[in-house]
TORFILO-602788 format. One record per residue (C-alpha): y negated, x, z; residue in one letter; residue number from 1. Coordinates in Angstrom, 2 decimals, padded with zeros to 5 digits. Layout:
# residues N
Y, X, Z, res, n
Y, X, Z, A, NUM
...
END
This chain:
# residues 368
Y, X, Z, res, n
000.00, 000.00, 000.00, X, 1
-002.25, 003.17, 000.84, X, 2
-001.27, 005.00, -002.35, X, 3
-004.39, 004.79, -004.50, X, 4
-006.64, 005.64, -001.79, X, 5
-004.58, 008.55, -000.52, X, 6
-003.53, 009.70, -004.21, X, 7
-002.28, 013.26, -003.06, X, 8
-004.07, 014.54, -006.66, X, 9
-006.96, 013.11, -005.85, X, 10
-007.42, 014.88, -002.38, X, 11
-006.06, 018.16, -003.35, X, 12
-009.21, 017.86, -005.78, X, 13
-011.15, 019.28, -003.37, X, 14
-010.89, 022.71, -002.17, X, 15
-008.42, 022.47, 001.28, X, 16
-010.95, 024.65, 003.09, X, 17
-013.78, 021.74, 002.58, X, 18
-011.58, 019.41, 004.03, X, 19
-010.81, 021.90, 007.15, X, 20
-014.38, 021.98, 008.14, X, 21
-014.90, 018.07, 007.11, X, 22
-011.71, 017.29, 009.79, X, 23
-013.32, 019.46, 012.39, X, 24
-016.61, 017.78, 012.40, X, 25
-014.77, 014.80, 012.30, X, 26
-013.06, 015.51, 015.12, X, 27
-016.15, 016.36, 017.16, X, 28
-017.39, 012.97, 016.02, X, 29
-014.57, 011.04, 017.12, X, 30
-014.73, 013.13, 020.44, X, 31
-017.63, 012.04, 021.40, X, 32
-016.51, 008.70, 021.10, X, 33
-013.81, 009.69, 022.80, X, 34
-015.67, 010.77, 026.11, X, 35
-017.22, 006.90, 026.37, X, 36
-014.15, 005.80, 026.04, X, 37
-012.57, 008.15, 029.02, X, 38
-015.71, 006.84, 030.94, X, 39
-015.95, 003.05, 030.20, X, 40
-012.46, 001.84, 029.86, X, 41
-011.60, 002.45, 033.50, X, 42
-014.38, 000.75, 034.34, X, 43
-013.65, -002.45, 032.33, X, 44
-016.77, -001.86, 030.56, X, 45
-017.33, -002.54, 026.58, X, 46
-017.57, 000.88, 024.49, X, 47
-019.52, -000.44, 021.83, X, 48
-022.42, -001.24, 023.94, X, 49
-024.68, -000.59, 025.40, X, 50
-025.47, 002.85, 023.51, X, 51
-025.07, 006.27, 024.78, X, 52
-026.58, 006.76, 028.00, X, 53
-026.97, 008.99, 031.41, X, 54
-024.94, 008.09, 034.01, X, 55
-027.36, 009.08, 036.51, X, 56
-030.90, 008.11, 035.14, X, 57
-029.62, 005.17, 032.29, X, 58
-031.84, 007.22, 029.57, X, 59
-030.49, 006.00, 026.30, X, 60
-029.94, 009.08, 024.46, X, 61
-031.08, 009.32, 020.38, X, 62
-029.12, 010.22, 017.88, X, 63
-030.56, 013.55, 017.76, X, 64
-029.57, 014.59, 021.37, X, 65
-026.33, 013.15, 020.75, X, 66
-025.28, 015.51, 018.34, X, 67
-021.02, 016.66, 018.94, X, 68
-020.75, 020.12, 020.75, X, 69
-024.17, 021.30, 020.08, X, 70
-025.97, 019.35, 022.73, X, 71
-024.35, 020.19, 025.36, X, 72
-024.84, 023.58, 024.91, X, 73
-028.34, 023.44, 023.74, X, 74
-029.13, 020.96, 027.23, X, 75
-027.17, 023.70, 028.93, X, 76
-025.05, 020.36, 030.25, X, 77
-028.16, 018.70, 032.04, X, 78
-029.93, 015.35, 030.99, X, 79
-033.03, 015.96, 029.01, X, 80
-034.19, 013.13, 030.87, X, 81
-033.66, 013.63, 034.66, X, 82
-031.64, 016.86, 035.08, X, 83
-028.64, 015.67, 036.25, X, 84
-025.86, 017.57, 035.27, X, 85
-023.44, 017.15, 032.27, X, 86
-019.64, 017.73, 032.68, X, 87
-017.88, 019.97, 030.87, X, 88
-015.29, 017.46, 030.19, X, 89
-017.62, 015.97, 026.94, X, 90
-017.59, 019.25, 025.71, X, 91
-014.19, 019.97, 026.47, X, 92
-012.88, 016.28, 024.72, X, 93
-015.03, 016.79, 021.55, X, 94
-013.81, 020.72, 020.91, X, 95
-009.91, 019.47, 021.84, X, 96
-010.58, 016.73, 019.39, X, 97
-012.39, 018.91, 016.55, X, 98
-009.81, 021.33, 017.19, X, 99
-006.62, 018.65, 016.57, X, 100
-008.05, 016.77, 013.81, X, 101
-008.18, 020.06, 012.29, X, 102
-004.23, 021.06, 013.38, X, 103
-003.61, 017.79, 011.70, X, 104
-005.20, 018.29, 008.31, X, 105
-003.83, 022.02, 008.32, X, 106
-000.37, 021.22, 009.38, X, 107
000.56, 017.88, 007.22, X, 108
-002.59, 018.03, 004.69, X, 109
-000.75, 019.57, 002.11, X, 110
001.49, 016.81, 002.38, X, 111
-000.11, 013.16, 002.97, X, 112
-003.41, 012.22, 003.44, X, 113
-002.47, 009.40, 004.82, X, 114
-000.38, 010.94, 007.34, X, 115
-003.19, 013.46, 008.21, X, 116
-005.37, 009.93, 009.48, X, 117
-002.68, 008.11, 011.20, X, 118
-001.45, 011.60, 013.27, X, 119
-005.58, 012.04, 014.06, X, 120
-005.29, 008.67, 015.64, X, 121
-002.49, 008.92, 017.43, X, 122
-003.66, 012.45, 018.95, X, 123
-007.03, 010.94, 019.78, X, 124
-005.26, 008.17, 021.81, X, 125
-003.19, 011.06, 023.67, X, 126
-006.10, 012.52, 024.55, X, 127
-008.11, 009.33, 026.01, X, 128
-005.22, 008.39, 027.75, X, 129
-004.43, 012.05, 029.28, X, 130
-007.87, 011.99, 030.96, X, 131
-008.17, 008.75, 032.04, X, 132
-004.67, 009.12, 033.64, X, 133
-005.86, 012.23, 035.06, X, 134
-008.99, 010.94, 036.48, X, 135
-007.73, 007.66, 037.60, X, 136
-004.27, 007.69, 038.32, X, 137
-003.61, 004.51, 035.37, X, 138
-003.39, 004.59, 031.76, X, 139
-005.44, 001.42, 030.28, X, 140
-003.49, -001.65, 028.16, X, 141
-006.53, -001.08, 025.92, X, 142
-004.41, 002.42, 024.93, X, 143
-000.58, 001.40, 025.32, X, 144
-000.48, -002.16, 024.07, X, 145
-002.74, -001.27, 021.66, X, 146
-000.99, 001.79, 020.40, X, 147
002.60, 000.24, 020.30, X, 148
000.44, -002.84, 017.85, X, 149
-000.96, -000.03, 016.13, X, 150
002.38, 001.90, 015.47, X, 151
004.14, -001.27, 014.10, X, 152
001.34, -001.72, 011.82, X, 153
001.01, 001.99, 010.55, X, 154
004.82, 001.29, 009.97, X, 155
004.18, -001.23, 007.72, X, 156
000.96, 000.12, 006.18, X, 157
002.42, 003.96, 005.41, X, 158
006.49, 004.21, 005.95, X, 159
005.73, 007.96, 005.13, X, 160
004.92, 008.19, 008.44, X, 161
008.62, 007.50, 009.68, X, 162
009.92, 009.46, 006.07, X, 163
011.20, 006.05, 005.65, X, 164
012.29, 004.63, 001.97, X, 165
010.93, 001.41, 002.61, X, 166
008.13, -000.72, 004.50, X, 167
011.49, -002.26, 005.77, X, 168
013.37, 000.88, 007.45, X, 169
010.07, 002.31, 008.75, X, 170
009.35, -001.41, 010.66, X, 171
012.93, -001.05, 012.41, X, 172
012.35, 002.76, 013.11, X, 173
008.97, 001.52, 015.06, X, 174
010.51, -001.46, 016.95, X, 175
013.53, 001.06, 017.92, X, 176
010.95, 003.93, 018.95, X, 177
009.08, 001.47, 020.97, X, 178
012.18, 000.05, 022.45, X, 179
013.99, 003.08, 023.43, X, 180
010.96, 004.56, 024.77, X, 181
009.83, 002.07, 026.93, X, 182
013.28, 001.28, 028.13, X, 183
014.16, 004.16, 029.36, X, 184
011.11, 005.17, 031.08, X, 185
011.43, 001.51, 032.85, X, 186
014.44, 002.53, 033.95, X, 187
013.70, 005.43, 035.28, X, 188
011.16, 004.18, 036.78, X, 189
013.50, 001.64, 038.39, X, 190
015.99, 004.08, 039.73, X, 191
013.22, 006.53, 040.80, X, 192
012.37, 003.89, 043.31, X, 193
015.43, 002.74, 044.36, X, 194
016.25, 006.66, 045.16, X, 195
013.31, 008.26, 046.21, X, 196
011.05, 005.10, 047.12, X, 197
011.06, 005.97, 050.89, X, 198
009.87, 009.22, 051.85, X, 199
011.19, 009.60, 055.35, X, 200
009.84, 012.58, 057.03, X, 201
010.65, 014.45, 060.87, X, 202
007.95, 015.69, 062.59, X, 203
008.04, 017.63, 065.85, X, 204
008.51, 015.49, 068.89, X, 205
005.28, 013.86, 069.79, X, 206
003.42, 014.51, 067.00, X, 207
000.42, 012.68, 066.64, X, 208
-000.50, 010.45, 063.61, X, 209
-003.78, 009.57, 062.36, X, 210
-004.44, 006.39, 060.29, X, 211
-008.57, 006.71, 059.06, X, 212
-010.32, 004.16, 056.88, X, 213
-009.58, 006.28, 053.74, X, 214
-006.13, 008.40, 054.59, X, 215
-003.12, 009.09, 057.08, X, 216
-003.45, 012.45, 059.01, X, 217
-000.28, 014.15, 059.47, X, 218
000.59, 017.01, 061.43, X, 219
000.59, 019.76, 058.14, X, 220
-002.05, 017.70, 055.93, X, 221
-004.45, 014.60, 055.31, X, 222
-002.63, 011.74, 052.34, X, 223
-004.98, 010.01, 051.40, X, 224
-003.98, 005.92, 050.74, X, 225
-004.43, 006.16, 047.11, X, 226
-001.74, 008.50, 047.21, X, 227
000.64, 006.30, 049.26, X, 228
-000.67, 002.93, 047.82, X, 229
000.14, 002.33, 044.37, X, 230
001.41, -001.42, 044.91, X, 231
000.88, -004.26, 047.04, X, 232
004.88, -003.85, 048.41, X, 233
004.65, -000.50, 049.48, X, 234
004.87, 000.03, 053.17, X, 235
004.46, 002.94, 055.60, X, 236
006.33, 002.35, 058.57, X, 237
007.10, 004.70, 061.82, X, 238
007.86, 003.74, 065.62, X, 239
005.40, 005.02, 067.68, X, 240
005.82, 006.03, 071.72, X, 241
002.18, 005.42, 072.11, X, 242
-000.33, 003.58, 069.71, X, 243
-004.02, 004.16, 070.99, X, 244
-006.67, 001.99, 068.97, X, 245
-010.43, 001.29, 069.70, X, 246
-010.13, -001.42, 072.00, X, 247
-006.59, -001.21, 073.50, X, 248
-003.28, 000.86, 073.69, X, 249
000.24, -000.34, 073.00, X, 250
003.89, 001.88, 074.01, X, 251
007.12, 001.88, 071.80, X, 252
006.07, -000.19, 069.42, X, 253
006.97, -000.55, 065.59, X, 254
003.85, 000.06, 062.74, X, 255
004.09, -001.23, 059.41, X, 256
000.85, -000.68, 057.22, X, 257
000.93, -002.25, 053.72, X, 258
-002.67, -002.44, 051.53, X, 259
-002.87, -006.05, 053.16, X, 260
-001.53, -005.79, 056.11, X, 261
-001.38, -003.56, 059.60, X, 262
001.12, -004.87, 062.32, X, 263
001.99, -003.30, 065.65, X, 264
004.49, -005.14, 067.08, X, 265
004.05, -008.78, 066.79, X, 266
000.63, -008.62, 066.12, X, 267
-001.27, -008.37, 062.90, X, 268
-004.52, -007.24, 062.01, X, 269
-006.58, -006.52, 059.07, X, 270
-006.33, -002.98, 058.10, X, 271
-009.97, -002.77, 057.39, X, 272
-010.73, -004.28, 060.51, X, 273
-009.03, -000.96, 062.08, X, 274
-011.31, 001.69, 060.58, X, 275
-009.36, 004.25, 063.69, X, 276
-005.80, 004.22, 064.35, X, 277
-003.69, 007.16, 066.66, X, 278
000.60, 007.02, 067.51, X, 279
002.57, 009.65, 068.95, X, 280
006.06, 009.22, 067.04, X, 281
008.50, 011.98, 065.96, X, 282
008.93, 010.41, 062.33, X, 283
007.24, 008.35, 059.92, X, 284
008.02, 006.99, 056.02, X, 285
005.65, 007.22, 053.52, X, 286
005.83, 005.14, 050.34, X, 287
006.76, 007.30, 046.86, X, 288
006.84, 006.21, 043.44, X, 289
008.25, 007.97, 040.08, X, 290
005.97, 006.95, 037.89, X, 291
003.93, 004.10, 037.35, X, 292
003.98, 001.50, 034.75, X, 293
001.73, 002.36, 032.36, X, 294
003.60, 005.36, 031.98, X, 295
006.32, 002.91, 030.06, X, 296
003.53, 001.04, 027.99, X, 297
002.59, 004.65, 027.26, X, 298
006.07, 005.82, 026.42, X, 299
006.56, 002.74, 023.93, X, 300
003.52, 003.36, 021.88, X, 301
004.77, 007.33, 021.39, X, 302
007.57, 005.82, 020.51, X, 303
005.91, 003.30, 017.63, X, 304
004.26, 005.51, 016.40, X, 305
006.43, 008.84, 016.31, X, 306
009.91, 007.42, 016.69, X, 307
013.31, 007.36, 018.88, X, 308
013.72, 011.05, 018.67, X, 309
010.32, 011.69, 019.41, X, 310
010.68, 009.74, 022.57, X, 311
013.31, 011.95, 024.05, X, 312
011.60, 015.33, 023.12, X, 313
008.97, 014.04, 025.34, X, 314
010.65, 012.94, 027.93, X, 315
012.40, 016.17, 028.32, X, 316
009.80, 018.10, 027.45, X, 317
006.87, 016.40, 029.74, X, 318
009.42, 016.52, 032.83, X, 319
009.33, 019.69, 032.59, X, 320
005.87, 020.36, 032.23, X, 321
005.21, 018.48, 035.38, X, 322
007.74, 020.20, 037.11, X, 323
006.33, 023.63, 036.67, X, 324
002.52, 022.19, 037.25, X, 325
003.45, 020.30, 040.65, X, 326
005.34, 023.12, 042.22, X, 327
002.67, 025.57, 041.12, X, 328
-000.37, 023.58, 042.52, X, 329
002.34, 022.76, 045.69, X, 330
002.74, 026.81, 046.14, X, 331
-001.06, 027.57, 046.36, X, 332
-001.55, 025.04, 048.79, X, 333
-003.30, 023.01, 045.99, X, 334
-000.94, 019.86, 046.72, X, 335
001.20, 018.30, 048.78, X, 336
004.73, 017.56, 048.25, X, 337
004.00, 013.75, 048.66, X, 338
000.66, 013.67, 046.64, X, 339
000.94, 011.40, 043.59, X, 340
000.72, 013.53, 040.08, X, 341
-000.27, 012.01, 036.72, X, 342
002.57, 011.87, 034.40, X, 343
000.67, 011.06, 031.42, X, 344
-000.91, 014.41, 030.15, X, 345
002.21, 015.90, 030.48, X, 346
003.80, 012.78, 028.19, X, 347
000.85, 013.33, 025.75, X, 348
001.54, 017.03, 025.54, X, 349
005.09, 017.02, 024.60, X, 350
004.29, 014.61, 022.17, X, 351
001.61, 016.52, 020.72, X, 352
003.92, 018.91, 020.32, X, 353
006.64, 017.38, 018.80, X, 354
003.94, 016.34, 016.17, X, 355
003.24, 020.02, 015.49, X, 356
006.51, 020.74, 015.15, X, 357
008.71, 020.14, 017.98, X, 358
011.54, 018.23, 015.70, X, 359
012.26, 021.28, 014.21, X, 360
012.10, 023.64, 017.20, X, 361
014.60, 020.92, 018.51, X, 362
016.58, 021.04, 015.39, X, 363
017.00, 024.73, 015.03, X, 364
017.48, 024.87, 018.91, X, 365
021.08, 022.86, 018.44, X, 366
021.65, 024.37, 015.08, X, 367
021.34, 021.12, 012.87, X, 368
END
């Protein structure tokens, strides 16, 4: 259906160098974009409007101080308006993207066109939903939903994209990408918390707990409740010897504190009616999840777009990524062993990778 627009003759026309530096820029383009999306979509907030603006002073900011890459470094990363410094994330999202769309054309341009587009797209969703994961812990329907739509579509639209022979083959190599990916990361996801759900930890005898407004102080670190929290069901619980609050002190007594709900014994209070909690107890158990859910969305759409195969390189691959990350950041102290890690960037690199080449590296590694 894409054929006369992406006539392989007619964009091999051009010198391939133009089109190297015409991807870049692109890419910085679409960055930019990119970093309102990383900024807005957690928020729930529309990315077409209103325009570009400072987060700190509202200054809408013209076109010509919106210019990919160069601004930043020519505002040296503060707003012309008020000052207020400019992350290095923008810069950092528009060079990553310049700097893909570019892998793209130079890896597949020789090839498709077509292909070049849809593989920009699906890289630009990795990296939105690698930040956003990594800022905020979640990984936006906006980006999962909307990618596994997107994949079925590009399956009908361009079948090269699955080296399909048909519009046909390609759709069922989509639905079965999705499928398998987000089945078995659901399922992992499953048995992750039917096997590691409860975190049960000894302390020394006596040891005394802390429960804060924003975290739980334990004898060898602070957790905060985000950490702990990531559904309404999940429960700490511990039996305390001695439970000291503001205005009264209980003995041997169970706790159970849930995002709803704090009871000590038979009673039941409003946990943010308890801004100070203390127990003495000798063990506690701390909620722990696998992964979350969007992590599955996010899995399926990898897998409409890129395929089965694809899905398990990732998997493999992005487990152990995270592995070697989270015991790093645990050995310099960085983390602790129950802090919650984002999943998704490491997902979003292995499939990056197996776009750039990872299905052969696979293939050669088992000698087919």
């Amino acid at each position: 259906m894409l054929a006369p627009v992406f006539d392989r003759n007619l964009w091999t026309a051009v010198p391939f160098g133009f089109w190297c530096v015409v991807f870049f820029l692109f890419g910085s383009i679409v960055g930019s974009f990119l970093n309102v999306c990383i900024h807005r979509l957690p928020l729930g907030l529309s990315v077409v409007s209103p325009p570009s603006h400072c987060p700190s002073c509202k200054y809408s900011i013209p076109w010509y101080l919106n210019v990919p890459l160069f601004t930043w470094l020519y505002l040296k990363a503060r707003c012309r308006n008020c000052g207020a410094p400019i992350a290095a994330r923008y810069f950092l999202v528009e060079l990553l993207t310049a700097l893909l769309f570019l892998g793209s054309w130079l890896a597949f341009g020789r090839y498709s066109a077509a292909l070049v587009l849809i593989y920009c797209g699906v890289l630009a969703g990795l990296v939105v939903a690698s930040f956003i994961d990594f800022e905020h812990f979640i990984i936006p329907d906006e980006l999962t939903l909307g990618g596994m739509a997107a994949g079925f579509l590009c399956s009908i639209l361009a079948p090269v994209l699955y080296g399909a022979s048909s519009t046909a083959s390609a759709m069922k190599q989509s639905l079965l990408g999705m499928l398998v990916g987000a089945g078995i990361i659901y399922l992992i996801l499953r048995l992750g918390k039917l096997l590691f759900g409860r975190h049960h930890i000894v302390l020394p005898p006596d040891s005394l707990i802390i429960f804060t407004e924003t975290s739980v102080v334990l004898p060898d670190g602070e957790v905060p409740y985000e950490d702990l929290f990531y559904r309404p069901s999940d429960v700490i619980v511990l039996h305390a010897r001695r439970v000291e609050m503001v205005d009264r002190c209980c003995r041997d007594v169970s706790i159970r504190l849930t995002p709803d709900k704090l009871q000590i014994g038979e009673e039941e209070f409003d946990p943010e009616q308890v801004p100070h909690l203390e127990a003495v107890t000798g063990e506690i158990v701390l909620p722990r999840e696998a992964m979350g859910f969007g992590d599955v969305k996010f899995m399926g759409a990898i897998g409409a777009f890129l395929g089965w195969k694809a899905v398990l390189f990732s998997l493999m691959v992005s487990s152990l990524l995270g592995s070697m990350v989270g015991v790093t950041f645990i050995v310099l102290g960085k983390r602790a062993w129950s802090s919650r890690i984002p999943y998704g960037p490491y997902i979003a690199m292995a499939a990056a990778l197996w776009l750039f080449g990872g299905g052969r590296l696979a293939a050669a590694w088992f000698g087919r």
